[in-house]
C-alpha positions, 0 to 999 in steps of 0.5 A: 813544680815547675809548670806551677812556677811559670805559671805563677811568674805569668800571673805575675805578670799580669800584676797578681801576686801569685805564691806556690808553696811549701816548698822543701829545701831541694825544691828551692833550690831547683825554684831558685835555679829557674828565677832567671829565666821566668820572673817577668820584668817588673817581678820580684821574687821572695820565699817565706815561711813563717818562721825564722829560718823556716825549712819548708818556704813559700814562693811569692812573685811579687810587682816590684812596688808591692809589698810583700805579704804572704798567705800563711796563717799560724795555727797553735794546735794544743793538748794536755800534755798529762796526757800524750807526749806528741811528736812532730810526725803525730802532728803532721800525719795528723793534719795530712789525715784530713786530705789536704796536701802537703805543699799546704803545710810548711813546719810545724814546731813541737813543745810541751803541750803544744806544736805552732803550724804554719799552713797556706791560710786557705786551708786554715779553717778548714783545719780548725773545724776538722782537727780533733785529735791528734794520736790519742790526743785531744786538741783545740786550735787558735790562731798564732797571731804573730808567731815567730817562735823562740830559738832558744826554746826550740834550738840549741846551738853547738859548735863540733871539731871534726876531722874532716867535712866527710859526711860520716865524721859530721854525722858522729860529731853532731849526734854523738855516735861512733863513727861506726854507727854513724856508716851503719846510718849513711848506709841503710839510707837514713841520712839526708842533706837538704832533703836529698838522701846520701848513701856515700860515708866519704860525701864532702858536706859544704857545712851549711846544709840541712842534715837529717836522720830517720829516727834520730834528729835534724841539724842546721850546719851554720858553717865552718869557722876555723881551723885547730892546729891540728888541722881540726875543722870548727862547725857551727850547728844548730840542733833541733828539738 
């Protein structure tokens, strides 16, 4: 990744914009950590994914004067939903089944009878000739068109008390298990942050990571935002569907 990076800076350079992409949260992180020392002068450097608050993004340098527009194209995949009740796994295997790779597909975003891709736009018509079926599912595909999706159709906003920023105490709070079941999670090696798997229960959460569990859901903590007399601490989280 990081060799396609500086490269896309050098381009840059060369005044091309040049994106690298989809990247997950932690491969942002490293990206981010890099900008300094590769963005040429007269560079510029965003991410986007589509999305409001997309978790996969793009990487795009950009010459300082330029606009930025980014090579995403939004795909609604739809299906009778009398019929399958589809996931987002079914979704993703099924585009990934057609061989193109993963940095070309960024989130997709699951409803009823219905998911919205964001994908590299070269591979994007390529995938509506070839996608048929996703499971059992038959599908057709338009273009998103302007394809923000709704927050309040596709997330909930929460706000837990925990006792402390402890991994195994968030865990428990936002998924609502005991906190037993919580450690049993963390130690099988199911929980992650940020995409990076945690095995520790006693982990300090910063309370704005991306949590996820195999098998269960996925959470954005949006932050702590107080303190109960208690001593309690406030999180505010968003919760996928």
């Amino acid at each position: 990744m990081t060799a396609r990076l500086t490269d896309a800076a050098r381009l840059c350079g060369f005044g091309r914009p040049c994106f690298v992409g989809f990247l997950d949260l932690h491969q942002q992180e490293i990206a981010e950590s890099l900008m300094h020392k590769i963005c040429p002068r007269g560079c510029k450097v965003l991410m986007d994914g589509g999305f409001p608050e997309a978790e996969r993004r793009v990487v795009g340098f950009f010459a300082e004067e330029d606009e930025p527009v980014f090579p995403i194209t939004g795909l609604k995949i739809c299906y009778s939903s009398k019929f399958a009740n589809l996931t987002h796994r079914d979704f993703l295997g099924a585009l990934l089944s057609l061989g193109i790779k993963r940095e070309t597909v960024g989130d997709i975003v699951v409803s009823e009878g219905e998911a919205v891709a964001a994908v590299l736009s070269e591979v994007a018509p390529f995938i509506q000739e070839n996608l048929k079926t996703v499971g059992r599912a038959g599908v057709y595909i338009e273009t998103a068109g302007d394809f923000c999706y709704n927050n309040k159709d596709n997330v909930d906003l929460v706000k837990v008390s925990v006792a402390s920023n402890r991994i195994d105490a968030i865990l428990a709070a936002v998924s609502r298990l005991s906190r037993e079941k919580a450690v049993r999670l963390i130690a099988e090696g199911r929980v992650r942050l940020n995409h990076l798997t945690v095995t520790d229960k006693s982990y300090e959460v910063r309370g704005t990571e991306l949590l996820s569990v195999t098998g269960l859901g996925r959470w954005r903590l949006d932050g702590f935002t107080g303190t109960s007399r208690k001593g309690r601490l406030f999180l505010s989280v968003k919760a996928f569907r």
